[in-house]
C-alpha positions, -999 to +999 in steps of 0.1 A: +545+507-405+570+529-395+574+570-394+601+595-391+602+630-378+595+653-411+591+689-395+576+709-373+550+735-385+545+767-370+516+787-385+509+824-381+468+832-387+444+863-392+415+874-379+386+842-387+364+852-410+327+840-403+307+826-429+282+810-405+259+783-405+259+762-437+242+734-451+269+708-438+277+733-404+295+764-393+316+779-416+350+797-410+380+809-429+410+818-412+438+833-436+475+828-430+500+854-422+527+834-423+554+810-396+578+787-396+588+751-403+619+730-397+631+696-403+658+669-406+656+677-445+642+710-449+634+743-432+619+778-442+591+801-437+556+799-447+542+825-468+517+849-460+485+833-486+470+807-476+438+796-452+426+774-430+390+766-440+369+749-412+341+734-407+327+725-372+300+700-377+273+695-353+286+664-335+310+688-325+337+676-350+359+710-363+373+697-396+409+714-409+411+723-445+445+736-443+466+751-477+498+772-474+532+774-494+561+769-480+593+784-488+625+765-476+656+783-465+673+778-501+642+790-518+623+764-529+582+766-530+561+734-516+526+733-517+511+719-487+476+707-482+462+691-448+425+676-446+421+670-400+399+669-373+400+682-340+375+673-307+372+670-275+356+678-242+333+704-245+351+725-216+386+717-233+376+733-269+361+765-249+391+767-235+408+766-268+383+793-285+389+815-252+430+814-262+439+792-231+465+770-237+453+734-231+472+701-230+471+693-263+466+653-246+433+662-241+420+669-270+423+649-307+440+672-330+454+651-361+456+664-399+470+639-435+496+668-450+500+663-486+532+679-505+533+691-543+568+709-552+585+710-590+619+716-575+643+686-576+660+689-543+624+684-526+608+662-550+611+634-523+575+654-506+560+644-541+562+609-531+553+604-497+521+603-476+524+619-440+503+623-406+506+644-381+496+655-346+485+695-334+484+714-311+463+748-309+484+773-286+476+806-283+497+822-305+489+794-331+487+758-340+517+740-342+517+704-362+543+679-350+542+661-392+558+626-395+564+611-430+553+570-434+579+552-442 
């Protein structure tokens, strides 16, 4: 199996919103404000929207539930879902919930992005099946997303 570089994903979020404990863990929904992606074949912004809805599970597993549109640079919209999980060291996700930044080596932070567009010049997202690795900075997370090849 091989992969290639297919963008980099910058995303802008709001204040979390707190649903608290639920029957499968503690709930949170963190809306998106907007940010940035950019690519080999495609670059643009991301539109103010979408969420991130977690889930941290009492192993201490955080699951991603992430869904934005994109809009690339010649106006195109692309639907993006990503399913992840992120762990680690107790002391290292503290650090991360205190806005530190943290070497994302130290932590496992990996999300499946999934693509839907109806415009022809992107329909090549349609048909492909990605991974990628983040990274939870400060200012937000960042996803380094690689297509399978």
């Amino acid at each position: 199996m091989q992969s290639s570089p297919l963008m980099t994903l910058r995303v802008e979020l709001g204040a979390a919103q707190k649903i608290g404990r639920a029957p499968h863990g503690t709930r949170t929904t963190v809306p998106i404000l907007g940010g940035t992606f950019e690519g080999p074949r495609l670059r643009g912004k991301v539109l103010p929207g979408g969420g991130d809805w977690t889930l941290l599970r009492e192993d201490g597993v955080l699951e991603l539930d992430l869904r934005v549109t994109l809009q690339t640079d010649d106006g195109a919209l692309v639907l993006m879902r990503s399913f992840g999980l992120r762990h680690g060291p107790a002391d290292v996700i503290a650090a991360i919930a205190r806005g530190e930044s943290v070497d994302p080596a130290s932590y496992y932070f990996r999300t499946l992005p999934r693509f839907e567009t109806g415009n022809g010049r992107y329909a090549f997202l349609n048909r492909l099946l990605a991974v990628s690795t983040g990274e939870r900075r400060p200012d937000g997370p960042v996803y380094a997303i690689h297509e399978i090849r």
